[in-house]
Structures are given as C-alpha cells and as structure tokens.
Backbone as XML, in Angstrom:
<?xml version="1.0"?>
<chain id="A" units="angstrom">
  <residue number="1" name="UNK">
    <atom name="N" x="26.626" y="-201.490" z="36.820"/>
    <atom name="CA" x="26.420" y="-201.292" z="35.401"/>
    <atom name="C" x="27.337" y="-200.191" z="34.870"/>
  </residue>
  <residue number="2" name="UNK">
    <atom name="N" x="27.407" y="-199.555" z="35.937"/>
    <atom name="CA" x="28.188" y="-197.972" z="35.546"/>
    <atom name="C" x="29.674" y="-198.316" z="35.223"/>
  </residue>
  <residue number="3" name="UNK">
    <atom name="N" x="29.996" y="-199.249" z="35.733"/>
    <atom name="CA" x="31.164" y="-199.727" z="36.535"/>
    <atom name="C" x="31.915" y="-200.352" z="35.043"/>
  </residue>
  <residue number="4" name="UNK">
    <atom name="N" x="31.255" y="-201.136" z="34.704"/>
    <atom name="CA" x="31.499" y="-202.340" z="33.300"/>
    <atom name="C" x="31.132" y="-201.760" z="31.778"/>
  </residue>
  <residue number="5" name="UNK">
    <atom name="N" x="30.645" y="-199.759" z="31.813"/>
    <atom name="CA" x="30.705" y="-199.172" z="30.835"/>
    <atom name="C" x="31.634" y="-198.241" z="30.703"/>
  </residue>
  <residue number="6" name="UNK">
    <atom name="N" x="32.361" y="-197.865" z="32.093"/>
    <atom name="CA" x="33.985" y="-196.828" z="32.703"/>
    <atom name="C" x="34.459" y="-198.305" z="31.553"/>
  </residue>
  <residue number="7" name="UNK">
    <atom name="N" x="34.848" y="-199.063" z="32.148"/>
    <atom name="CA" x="35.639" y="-200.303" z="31.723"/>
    <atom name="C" x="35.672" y="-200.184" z="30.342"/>
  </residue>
  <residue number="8" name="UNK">
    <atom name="N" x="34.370" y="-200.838" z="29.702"/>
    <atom name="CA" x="34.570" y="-200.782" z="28.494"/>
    <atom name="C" x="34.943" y="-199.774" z="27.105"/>
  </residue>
  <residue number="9" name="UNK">
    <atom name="N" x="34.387" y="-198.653" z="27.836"/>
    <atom name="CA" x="34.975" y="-196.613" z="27.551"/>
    <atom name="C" x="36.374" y="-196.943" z="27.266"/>
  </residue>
  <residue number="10" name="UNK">
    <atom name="N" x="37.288" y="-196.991" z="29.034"/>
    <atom name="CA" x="38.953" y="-197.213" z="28.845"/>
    <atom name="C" x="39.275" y="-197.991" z="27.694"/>
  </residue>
  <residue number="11" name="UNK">
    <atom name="N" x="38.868" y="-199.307" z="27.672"/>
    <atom name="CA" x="39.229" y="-200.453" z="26.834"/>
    <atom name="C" x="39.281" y="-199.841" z="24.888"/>
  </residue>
  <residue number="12" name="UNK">
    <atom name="N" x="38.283" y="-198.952" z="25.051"/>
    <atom name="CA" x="37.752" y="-198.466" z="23.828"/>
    <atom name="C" x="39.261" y="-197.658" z="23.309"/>
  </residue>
  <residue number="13" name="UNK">
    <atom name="N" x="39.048" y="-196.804" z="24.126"/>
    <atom name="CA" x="40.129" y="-195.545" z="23.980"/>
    <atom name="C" x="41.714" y="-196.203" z="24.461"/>
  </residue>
  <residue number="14" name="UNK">
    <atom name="N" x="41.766" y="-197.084" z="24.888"/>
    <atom name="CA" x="43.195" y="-197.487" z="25.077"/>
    <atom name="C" x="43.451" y="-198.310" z="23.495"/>
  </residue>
  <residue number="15" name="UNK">
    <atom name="N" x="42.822" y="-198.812" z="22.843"/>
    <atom name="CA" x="42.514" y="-199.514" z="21.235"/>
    <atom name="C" x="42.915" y="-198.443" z="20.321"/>
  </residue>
  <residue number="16" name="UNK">
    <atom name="N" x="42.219" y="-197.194" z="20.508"/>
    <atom name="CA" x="41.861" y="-196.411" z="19.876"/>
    <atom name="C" x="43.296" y="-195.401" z="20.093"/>
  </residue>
  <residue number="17" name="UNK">
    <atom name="N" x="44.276" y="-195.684" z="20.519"/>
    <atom name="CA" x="45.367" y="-194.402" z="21.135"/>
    <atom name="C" x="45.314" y="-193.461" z="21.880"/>
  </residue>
  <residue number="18" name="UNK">
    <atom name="N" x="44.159" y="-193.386" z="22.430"/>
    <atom name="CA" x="44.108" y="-191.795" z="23.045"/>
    <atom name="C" x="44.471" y="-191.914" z="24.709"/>
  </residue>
  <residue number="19" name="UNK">
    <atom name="N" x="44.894" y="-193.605" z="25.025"/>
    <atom name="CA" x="45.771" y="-193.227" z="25.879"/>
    <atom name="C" x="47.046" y="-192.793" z="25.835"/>
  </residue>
  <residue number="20" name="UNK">
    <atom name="N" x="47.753" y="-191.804" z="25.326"/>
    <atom name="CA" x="48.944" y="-191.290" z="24.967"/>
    <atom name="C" x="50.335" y="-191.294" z="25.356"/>
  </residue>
  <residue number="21" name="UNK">
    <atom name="N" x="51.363" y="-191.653" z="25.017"/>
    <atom name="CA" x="52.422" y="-191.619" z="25.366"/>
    <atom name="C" x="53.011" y="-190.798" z="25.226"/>
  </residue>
  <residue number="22" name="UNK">
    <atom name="N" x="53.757" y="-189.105" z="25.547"/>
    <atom name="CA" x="54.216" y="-187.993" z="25.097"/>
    <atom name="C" x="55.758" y="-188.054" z="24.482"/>
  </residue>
  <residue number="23" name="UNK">
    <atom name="N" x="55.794" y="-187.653" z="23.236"/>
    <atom name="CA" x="57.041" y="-187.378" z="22.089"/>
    <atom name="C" x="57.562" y="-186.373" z="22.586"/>
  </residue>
  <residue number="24" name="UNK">
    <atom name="N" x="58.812" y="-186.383" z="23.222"/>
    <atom name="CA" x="59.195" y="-184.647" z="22.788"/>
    <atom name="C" x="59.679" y="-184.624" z="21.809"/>
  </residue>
  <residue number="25" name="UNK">
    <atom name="N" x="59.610" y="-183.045" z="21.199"/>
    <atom name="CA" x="59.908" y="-182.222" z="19.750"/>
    <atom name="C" x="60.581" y="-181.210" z="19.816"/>
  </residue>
  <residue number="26" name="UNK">
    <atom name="N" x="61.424" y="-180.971" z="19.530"/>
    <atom name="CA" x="62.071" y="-179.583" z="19.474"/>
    <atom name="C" x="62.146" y="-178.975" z="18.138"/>
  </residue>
  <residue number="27" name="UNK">
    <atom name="N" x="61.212" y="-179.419" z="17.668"/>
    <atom name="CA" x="60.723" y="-178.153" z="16.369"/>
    <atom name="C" x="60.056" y="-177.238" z="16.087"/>
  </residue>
  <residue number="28" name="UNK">
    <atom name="N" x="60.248" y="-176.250" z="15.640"/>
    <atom name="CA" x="59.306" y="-175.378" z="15.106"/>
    <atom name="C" x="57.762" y="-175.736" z="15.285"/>
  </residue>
  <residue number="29" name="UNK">
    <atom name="N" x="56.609" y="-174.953" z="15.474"/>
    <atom name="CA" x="55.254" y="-174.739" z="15.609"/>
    <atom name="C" x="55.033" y="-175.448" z="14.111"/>
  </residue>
  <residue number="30" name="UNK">
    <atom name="N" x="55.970" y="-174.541" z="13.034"/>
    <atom name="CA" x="55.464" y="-175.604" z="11.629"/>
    <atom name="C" x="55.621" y="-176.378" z="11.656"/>
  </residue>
  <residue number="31" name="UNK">
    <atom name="N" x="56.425" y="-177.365" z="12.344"/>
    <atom name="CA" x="56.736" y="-178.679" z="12.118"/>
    <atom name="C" x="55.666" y="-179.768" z="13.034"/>
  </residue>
  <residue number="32" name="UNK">
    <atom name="N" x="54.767" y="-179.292" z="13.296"/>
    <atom name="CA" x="53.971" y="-180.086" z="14.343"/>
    <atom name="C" x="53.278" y="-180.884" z="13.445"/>
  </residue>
  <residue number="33" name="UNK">
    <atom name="N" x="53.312" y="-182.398" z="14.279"/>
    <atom name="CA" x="52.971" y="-183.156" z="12.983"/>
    <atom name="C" x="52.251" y="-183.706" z="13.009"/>
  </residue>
  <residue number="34" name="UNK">
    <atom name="N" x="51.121" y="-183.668" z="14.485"/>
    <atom name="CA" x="50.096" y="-183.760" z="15.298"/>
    <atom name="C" x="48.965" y="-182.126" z="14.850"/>
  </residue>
  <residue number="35" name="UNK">
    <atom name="N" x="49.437" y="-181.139" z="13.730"/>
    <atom name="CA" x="48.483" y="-180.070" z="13.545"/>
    <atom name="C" x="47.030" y="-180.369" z="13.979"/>
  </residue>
  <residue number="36" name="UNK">
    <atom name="N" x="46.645" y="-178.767" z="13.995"/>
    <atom name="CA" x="46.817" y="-177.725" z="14.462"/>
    <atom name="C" x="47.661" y="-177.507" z="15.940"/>
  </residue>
  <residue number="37" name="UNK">
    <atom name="N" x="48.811" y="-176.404" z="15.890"/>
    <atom name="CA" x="48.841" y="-176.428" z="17.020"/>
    <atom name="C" x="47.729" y="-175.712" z="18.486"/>
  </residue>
  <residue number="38" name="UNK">
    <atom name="N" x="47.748" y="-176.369" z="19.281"/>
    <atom name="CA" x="46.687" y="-175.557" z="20.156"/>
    <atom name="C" x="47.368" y="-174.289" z="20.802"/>
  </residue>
  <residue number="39" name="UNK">
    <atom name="N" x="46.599" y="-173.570" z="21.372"/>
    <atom name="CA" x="46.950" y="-172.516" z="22.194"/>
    <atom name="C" x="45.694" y="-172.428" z="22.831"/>
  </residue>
  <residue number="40" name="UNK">
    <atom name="N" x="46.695" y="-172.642" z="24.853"/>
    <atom name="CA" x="45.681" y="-173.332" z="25.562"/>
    <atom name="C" x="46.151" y="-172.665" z="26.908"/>
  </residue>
  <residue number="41" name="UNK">
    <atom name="N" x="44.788" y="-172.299" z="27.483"/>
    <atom name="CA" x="45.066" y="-171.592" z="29.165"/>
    <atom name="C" x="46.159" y="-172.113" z="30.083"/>
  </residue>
  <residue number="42" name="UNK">
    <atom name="N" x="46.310" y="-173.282" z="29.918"/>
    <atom name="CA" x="47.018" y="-173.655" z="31.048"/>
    <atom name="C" x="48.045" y="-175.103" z="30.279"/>
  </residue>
  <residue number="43" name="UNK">
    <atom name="N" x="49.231" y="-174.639" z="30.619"/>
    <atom name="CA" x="50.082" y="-176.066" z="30.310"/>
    <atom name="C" x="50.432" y="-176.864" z="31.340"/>
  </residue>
  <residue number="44" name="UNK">
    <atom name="N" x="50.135" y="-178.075" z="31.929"/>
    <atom name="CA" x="50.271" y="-178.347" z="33.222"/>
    <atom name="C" x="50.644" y="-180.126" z="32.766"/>
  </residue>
  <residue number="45" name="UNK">
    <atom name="N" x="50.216" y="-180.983" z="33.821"/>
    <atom name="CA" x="51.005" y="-182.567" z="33.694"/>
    <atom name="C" x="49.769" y="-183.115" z="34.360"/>
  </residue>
  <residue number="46" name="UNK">
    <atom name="N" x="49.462" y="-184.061" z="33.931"/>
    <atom name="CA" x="48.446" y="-185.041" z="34.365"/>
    <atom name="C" x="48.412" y="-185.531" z="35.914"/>
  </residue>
  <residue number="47" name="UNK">
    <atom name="N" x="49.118" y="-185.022" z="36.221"/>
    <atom name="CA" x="49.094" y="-184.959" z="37.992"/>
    <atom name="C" x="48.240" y="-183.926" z="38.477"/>
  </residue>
  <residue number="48" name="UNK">
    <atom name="N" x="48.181" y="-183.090" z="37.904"/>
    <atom name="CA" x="47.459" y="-181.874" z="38.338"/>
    <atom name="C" x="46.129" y="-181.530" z="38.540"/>
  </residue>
  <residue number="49" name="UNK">
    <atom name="N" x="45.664" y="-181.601" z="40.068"/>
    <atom name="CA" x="44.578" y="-182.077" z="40.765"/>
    <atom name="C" x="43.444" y="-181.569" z="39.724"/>
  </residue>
  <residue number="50" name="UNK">
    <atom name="N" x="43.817" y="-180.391" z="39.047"/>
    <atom name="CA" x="42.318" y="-179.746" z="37.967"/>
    <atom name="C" x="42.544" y="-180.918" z="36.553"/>
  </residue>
  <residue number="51" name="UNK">
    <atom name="N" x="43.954" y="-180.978" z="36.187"/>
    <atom name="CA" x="43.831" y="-181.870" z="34.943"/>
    <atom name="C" x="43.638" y="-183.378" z="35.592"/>
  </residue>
  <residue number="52" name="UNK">
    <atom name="N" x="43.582" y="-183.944" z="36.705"/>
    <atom name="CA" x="43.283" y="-185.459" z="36.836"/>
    <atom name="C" x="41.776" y="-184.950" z="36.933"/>
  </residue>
  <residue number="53" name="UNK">
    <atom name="N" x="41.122" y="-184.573" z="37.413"/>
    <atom name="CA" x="39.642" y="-184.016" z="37.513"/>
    <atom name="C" x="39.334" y="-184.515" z="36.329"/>
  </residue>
  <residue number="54" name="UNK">
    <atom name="N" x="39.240" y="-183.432" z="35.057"/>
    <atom name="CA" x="39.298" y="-183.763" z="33.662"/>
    <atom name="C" x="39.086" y="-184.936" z="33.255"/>
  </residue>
  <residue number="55" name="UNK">
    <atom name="N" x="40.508" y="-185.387" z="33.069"/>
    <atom name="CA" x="40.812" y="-187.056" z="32.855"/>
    <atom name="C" x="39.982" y="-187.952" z="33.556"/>
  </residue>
  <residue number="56" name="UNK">
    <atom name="N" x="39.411" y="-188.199" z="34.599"/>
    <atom name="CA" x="38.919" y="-188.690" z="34.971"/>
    <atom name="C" x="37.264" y="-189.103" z="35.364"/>
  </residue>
  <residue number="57" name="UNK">
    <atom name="N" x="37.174" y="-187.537" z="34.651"/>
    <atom name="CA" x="35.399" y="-187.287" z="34.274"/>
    <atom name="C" x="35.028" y="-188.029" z="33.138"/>
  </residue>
  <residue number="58" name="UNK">
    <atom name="N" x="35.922" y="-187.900" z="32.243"/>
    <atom name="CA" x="36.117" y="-188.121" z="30.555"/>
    <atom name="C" x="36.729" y="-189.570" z="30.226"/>
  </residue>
  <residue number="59" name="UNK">
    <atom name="N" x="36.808" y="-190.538" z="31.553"/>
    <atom name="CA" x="37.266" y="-191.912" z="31.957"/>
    <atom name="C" x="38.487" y="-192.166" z="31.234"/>
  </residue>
  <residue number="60" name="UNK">
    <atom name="N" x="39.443" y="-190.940" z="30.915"/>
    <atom name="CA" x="40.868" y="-191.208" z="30.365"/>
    <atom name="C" x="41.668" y="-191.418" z="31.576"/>
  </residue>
  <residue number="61" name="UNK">
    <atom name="N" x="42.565" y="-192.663" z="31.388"/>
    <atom name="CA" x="43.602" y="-193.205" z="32.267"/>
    <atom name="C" x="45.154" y="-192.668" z="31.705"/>
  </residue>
  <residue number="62" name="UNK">
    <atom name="N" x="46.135" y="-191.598" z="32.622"/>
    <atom name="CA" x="47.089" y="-191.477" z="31.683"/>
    <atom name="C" x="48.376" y="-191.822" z="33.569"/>
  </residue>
  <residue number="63" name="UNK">
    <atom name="N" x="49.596" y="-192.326" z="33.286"/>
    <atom name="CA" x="50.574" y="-192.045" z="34.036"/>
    <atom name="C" x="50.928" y="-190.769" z="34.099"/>
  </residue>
  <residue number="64" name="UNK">
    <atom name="N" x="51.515" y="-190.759" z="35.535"/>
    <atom name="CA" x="51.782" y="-189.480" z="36.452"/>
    <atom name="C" x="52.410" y="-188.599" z="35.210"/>
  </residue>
  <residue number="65" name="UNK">
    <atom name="N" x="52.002" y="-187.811" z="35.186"/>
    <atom name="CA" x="53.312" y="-186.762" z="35.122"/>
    <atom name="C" x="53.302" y="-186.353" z="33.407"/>
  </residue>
  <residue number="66" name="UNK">
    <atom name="N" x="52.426" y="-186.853" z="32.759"/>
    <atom name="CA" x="51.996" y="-186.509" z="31.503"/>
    <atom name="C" x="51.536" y="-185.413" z="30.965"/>
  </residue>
  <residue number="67" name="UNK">
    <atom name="N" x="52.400" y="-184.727" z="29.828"/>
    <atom name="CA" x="51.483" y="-182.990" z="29.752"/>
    <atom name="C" x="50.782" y="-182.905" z="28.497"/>
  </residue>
  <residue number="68" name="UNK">
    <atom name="N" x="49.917" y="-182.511" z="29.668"/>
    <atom name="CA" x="48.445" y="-181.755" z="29.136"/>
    <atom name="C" x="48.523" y="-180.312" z="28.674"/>
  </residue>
  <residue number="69" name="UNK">
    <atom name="N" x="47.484" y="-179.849" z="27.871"/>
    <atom name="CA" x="46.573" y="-178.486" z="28.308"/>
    <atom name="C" x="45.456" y="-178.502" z="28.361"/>
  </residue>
  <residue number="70" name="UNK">
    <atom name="N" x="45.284" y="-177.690" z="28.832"/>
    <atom name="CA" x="43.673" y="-177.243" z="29.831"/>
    <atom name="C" x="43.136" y="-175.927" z="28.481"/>
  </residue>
  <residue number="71" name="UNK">
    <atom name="N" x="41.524" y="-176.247" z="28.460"/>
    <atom name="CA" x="41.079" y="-175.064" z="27.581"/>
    <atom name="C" x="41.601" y="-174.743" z="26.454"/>
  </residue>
  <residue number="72" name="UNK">
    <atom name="N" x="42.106" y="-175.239" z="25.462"/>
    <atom name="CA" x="42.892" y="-175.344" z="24.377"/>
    <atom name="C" x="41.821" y="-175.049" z="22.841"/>
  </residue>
  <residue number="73" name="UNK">
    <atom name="N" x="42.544" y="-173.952" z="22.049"/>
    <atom name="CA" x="41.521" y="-173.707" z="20.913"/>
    <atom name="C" x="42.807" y="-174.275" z="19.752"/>
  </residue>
  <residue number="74" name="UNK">
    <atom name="N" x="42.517" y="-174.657" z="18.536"/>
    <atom name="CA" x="43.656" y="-174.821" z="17.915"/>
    <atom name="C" x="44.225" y="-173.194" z="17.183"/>
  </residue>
  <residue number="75" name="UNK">
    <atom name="N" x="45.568" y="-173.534" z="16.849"/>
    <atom name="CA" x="45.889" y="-172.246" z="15.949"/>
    <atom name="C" x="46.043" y="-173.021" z="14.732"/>
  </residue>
  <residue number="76" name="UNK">
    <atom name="N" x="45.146" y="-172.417" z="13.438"/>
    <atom name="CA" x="45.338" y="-172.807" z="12.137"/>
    <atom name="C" x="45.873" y="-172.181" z="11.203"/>
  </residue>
  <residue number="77" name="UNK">
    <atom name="N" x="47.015" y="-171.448" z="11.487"/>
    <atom name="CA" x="47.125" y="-170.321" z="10.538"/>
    <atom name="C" x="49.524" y="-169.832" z="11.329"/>
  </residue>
  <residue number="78" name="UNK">
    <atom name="N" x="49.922" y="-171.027" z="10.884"/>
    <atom name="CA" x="51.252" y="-170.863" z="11.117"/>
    <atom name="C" x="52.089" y="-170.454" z="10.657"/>
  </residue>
  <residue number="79" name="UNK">
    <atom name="N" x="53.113" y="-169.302" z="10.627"/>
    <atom name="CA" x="53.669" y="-168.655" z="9.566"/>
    <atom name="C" x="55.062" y="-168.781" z="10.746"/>
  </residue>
  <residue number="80" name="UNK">
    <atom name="N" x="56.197" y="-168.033" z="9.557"/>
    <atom name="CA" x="57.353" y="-167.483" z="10.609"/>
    <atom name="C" x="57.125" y="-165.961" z="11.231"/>
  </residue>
  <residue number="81" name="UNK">
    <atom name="N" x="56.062" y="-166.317" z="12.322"/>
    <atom name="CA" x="56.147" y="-164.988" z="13.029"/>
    <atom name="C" x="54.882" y="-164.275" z="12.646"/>
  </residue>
  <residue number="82" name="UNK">
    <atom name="N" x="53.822" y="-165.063" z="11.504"/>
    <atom name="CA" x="53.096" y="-164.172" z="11.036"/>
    <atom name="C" x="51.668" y="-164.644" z="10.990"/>
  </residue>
  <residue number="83" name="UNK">
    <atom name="N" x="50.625" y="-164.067" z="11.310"/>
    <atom name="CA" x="49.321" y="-164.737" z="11.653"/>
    <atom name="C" x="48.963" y="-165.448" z="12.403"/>
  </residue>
  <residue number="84" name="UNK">
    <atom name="N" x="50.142" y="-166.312" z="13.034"/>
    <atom name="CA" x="50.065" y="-167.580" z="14.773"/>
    <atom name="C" x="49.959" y="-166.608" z="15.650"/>
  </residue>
  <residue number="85" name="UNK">
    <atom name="N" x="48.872" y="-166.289" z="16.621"/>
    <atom name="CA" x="49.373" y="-165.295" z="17.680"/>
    <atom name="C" x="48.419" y="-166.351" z="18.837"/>
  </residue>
  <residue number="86" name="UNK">
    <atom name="N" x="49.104" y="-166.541" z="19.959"/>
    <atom name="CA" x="48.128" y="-167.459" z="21.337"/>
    <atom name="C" x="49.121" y="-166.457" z="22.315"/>
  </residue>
  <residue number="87" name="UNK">
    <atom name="N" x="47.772" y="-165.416" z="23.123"/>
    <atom name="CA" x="48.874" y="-165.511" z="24.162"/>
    <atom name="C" x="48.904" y="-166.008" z="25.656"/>
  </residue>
  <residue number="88" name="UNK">
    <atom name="N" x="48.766" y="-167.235" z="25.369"/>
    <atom name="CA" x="48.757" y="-168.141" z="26.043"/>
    <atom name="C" x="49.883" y="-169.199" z="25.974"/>
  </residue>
  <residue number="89" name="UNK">
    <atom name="N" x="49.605" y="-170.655" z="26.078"/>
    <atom name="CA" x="50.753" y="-171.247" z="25.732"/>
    <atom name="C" x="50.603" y="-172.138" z="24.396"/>
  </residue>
  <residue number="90" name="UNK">
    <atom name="N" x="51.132" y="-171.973" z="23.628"/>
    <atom name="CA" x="51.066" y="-172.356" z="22.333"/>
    <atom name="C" x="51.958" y="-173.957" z="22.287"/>
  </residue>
  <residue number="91" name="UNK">
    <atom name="N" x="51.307" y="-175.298" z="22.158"/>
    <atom name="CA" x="51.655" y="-176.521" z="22.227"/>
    <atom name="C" x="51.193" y="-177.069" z="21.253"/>
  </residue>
  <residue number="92" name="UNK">
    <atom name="N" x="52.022" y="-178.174" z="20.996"/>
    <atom name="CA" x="51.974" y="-179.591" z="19.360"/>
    <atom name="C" x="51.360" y="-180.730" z="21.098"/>
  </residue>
  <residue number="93" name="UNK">
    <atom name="N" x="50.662" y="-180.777" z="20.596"/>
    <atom name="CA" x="50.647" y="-182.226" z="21.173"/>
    <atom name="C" x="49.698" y="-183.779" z="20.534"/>
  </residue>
  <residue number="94" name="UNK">
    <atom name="N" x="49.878" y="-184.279" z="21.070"/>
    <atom name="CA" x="49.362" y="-185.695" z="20.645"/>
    <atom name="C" x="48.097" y="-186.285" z="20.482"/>
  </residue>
  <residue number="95" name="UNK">
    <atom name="N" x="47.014" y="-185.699" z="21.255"/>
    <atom name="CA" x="45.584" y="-186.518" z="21.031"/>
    <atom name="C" x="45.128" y="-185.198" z="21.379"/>
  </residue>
  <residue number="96" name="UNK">
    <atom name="N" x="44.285" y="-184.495" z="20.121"/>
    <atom name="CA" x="43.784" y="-183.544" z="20.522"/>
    <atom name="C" x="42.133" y="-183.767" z="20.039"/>
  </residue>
  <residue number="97" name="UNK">
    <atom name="N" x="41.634" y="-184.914" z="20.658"/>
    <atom name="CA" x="40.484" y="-185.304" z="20.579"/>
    <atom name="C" x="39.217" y="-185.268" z="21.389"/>
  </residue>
  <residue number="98" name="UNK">
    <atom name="N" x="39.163" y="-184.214" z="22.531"/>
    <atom name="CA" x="38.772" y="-183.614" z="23.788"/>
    <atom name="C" x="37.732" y="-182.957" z="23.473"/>
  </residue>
  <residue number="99" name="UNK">
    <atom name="N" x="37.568" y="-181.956" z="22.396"/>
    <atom name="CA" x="37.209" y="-180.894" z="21.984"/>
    <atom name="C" x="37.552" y="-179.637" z="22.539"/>
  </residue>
  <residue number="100" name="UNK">
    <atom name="N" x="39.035" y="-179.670" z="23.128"/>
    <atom name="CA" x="39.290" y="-178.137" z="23.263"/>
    <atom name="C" x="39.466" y="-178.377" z="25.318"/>
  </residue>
  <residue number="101" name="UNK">
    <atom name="N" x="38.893" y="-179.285" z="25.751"/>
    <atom name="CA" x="39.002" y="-179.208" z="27.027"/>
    <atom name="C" x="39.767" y="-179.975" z="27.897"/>
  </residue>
  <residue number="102" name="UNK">
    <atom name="N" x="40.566" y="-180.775" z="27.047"/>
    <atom name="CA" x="42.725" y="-181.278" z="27.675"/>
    <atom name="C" x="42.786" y="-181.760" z="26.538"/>
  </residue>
  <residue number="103" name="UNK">
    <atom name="N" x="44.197" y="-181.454" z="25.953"/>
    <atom name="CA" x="44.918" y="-182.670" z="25.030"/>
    <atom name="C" x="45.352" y="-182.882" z="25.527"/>
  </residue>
  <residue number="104" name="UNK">
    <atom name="N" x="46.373" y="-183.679" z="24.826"/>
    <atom name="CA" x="47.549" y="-185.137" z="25.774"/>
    <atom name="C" x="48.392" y="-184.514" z="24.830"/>
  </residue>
  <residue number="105" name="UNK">
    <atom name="N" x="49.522" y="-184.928" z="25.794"/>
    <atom name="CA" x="50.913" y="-185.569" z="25.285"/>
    <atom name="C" x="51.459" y="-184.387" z="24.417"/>
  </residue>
  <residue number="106" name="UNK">
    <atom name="N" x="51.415" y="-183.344" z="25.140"/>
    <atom name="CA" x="52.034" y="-182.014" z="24.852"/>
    <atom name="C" x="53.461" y="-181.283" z="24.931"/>
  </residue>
  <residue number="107" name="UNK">
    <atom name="N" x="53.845" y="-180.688" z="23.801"/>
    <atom name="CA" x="55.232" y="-179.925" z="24.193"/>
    <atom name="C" x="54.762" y="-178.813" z="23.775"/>
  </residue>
  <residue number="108" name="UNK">
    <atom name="N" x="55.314" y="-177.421" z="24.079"/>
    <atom name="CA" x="55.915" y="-176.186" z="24.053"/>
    <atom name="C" x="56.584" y="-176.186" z="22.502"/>
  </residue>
  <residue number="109" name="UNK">
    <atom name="N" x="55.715" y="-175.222" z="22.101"/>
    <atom name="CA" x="56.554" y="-175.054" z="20.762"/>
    <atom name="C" x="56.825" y="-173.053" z="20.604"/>
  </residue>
  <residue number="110" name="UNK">
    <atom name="N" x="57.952" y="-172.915" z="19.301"/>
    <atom name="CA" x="57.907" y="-171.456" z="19.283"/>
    <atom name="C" x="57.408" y="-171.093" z="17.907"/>
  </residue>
  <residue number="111" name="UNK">
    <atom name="N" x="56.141" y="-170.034" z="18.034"/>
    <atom name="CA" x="55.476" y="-169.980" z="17.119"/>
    <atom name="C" x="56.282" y="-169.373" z="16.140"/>
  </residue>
  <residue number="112" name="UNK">
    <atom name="N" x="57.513" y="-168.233" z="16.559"/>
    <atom name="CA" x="58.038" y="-167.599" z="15.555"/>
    <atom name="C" x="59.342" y="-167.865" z="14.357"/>
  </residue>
  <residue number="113" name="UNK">
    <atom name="N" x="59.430" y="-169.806" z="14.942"/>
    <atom name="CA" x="60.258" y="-170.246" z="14.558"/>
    <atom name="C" x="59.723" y="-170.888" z="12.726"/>
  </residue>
</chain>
C-alpha cells in the first residue's frame, strides 16, 4: 500500500515540477528569478549521502549530481551590498518548496552584486 502511495507522491511532484532540472545563472542575487534568495547551511549535490537521505524521506527523485541546499531560510531583503547578509551560502535556486529543509536546482549567487 505504502509502495503505490511513494508512486503516486513521485508521479504527483514529477507533474507538478519539483522534479528539477538545474539553470545555471551568473547573475546578480537581484536578478534571481526563482526569489527569495535562500541562505542555507550547506551547499552540496544530490549525491550527497545527507542530501539523498532528505530526498528520499520526502519521496523526491532527482539525478546524480544535482545542487541542493541543506537548512535554507530565504533572504528577503536584496540590495547592492545592503540589508542581504547570509553567512552562510547564499543561493537562487529552483524549487524552493521544502520548507527550508533542501531546495533544488541551486547556484551560488553574489549578494553584493
């Protein structure tokens, strides 16, 4: 039973986008077009025995090598240099529909740009 509601979960969320494909961006923190950007403990790739953990509690299916963050709060407040402060790693990424505990499909952005 458990088995044919994993299934139908994936099926849901693969409909729905949040199986993600990652964009890179080389823009500015303002330019994130996926807002808020997060700022998040750990920037790592979907290989990563703590982020497949995650993914896989939460019945998200993603290919190797996909970046994540781990523990992620958003930053709402982006300036050049002024009021963005994470000091952590500050990322735009793509499905930030988790509540704070992995997004997908993440890049590295510079807040002071």
């Amino acid at each position: 039973m458990f088995s044919k509601f994993l299934v139908a979960f994936i099926a849901i969320l693969a409909a729905s986008g949040a199986i993600a494909t990652p964009t890179r961006r080389n823009a500015p923190a303002s330019q994130c077009d996926t807002a808020p950007v997060q700022c998040c403990d750990t920037s790592t790739t979907s290989s990563n025995p703590t982020a497949a953990s995650i993914l896989q509690s939460i019945g998200v299916v993603l290919g190797a090598d996909i970046p994540v963050g781990l523990t992620c709060t958003p930053i709402t407040v982006v300036g050049a240099g002024s009021g963005a402060v994470c000091n952590a790693s500050p990322l735009c990424c793509e499905n930030n529909g988790f509540a704070g505990l992995i997004v997908i499909g993440c890049t590295p952005v510079d807040l002071n740009l």
